[in-house]
C-alpha positions as CSV (number, residue, x, y, z in Angstrom):
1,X,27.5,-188.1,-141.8
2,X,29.1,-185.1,-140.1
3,X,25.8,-182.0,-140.1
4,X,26.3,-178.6,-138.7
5,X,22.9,-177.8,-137.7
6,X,21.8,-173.9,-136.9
7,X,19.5,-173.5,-134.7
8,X,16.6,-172.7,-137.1
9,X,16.4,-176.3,-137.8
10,X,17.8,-177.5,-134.8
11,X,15.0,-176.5,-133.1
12,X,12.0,-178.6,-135.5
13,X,13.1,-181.6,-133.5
14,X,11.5,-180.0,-130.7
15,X,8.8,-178.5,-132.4
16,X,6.4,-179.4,-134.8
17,X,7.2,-177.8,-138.0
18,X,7.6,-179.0,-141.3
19,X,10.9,-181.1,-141.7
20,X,10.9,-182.2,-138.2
21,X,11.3,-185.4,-139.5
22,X,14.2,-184.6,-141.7
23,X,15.7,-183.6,-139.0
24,X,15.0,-186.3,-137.2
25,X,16.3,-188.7,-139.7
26,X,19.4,-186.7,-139.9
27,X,20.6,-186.7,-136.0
28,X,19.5,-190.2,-135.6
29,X,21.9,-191.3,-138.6
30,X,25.1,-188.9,-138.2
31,X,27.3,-187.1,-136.1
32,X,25.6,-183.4,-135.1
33,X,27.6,-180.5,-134.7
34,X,26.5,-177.4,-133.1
35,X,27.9,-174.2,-131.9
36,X,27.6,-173.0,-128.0
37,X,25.5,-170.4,-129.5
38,X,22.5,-172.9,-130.4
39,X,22.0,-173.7,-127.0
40,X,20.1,-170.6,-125.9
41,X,18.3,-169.9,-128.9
42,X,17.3,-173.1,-129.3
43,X,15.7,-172.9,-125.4
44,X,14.9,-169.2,-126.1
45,X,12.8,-170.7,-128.9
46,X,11.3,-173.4,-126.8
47,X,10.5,-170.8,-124.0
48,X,8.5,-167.9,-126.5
49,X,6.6,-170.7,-127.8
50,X,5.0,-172.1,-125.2
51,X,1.6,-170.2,-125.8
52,X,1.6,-171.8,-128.9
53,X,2.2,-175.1,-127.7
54,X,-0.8,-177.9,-127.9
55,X,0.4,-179.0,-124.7
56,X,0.5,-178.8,-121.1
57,X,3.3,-177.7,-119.1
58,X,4.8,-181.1,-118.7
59,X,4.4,-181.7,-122.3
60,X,6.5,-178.6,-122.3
61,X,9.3,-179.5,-119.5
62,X,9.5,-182.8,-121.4
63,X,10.5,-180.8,-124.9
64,X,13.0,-179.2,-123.2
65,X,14.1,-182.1,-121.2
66,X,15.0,-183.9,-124.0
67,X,16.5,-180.6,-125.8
68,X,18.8,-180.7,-123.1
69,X,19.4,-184.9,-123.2
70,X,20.3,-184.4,-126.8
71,X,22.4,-181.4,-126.1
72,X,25.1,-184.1,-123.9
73,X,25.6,-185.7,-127.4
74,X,26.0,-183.0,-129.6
75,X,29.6,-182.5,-130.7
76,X,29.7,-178.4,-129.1
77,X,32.6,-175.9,-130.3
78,X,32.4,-172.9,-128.5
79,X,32.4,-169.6,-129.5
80,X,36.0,-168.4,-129.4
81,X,38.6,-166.4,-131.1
82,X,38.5,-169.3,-133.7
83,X,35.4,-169.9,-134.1
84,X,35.0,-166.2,-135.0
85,X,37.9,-166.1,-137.2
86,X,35.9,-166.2,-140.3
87,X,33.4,-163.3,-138.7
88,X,34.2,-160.2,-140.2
89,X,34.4,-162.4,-143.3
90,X,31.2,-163.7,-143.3
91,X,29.1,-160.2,-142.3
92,X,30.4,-158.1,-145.1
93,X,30.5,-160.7,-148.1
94,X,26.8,-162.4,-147.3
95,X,25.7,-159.9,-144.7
96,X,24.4,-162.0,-142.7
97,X,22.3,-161.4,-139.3
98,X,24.9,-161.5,-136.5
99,X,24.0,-165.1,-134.7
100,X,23.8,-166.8,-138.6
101,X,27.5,-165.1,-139.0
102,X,28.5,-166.6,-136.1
103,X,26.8,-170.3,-137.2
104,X,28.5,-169.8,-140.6
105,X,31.9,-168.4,-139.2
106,X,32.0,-171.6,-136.5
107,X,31.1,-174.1,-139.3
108,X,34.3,-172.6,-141.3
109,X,36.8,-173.0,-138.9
110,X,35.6,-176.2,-138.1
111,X,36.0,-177.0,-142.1
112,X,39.0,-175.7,-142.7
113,X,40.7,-176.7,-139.5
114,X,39.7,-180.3,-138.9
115,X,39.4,-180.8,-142.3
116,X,36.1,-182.0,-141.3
117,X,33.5,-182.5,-144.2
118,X,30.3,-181.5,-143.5
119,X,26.4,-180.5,-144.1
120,X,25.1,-177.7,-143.1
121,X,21.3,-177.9,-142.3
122,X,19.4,-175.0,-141.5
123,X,16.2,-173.7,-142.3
124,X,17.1,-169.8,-143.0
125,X,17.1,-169.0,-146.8
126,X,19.5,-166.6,-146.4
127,X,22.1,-168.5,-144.4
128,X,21.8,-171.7,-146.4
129,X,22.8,-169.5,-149.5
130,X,25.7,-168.2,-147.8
131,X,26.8,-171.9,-146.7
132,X,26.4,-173.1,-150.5
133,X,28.5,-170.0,-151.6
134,X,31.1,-171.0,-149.3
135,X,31.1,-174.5,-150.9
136,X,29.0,-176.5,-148.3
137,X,27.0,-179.0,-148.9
138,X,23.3,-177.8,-148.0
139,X,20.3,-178.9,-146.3
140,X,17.3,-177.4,-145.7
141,X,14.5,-179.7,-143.9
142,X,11.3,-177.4,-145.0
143,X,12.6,-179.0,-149.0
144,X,12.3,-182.3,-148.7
């Protein structure tokens, strides 16, 4: 299975949050597809939390080790002229926050231009909404 993953559930495989392990379950058994922009929230996300971490600092390097050993498989599309195509789009009919119009504007292009079909998992009410308007199907790991 083909998932576009925001970052907002991107990042409970490297957290402990509820549906960390739908997550996990879904990159172990599909192909994950990501936009450049996930990369530095995701370790943005990693970094603010480290207070809130029951760990030690090498519990904490080894979270974002592997963030950035799972990052090497990800399928990445970067964010381009294409990518954005579907921006202005996206921002005035779900006005979205700008980095979830970005996710929802790369995972558009990659639709419509690949033909590619695909899930779109994230964790952010809002977004998921505008994914399901624009005729994905849906996924967010907190339901199940």
């Amino acid at each position: 299975m083909n998932c576009f993953f925001d970052s907002s559930a991107l990042v409970k495989r490297y957290i402990a949050e509820q549906g960390g392990d739908t997550v996990n379950s879904l990159m172990d058994g599909g192909r994950i597809i990501v936009s450049r922009l996930a990369y530095p929230e995701v370790l943005s996300a990693l970094n603010r939390r480290r207070a809130s971490f029951d760990a030690d600092d090498d519990e904490i390097a080894a979270r974002i080790q592997t963030f950035k050993d799972d990052w090497r498989g990800f399928i990445v599309f970067e964010v381009n002229d294409n990518a954005l195509g579907q921006l202005d789009h996206v921002i005035e009919k779900h006005r979205l926050r700008g980095a979830d119009a970005v996710h929802l504007s790369t995972a558009l292009w990659i639709k419509s231009s690949l033909a590619s079909d695909m899930v779109f998992v994230a964790s952010d009410r809002e977004l998921l909404e505008a994914a399901r308007r624009e005729r994905f199907k849906v996924i967010n790991p907190q339901d199940r």
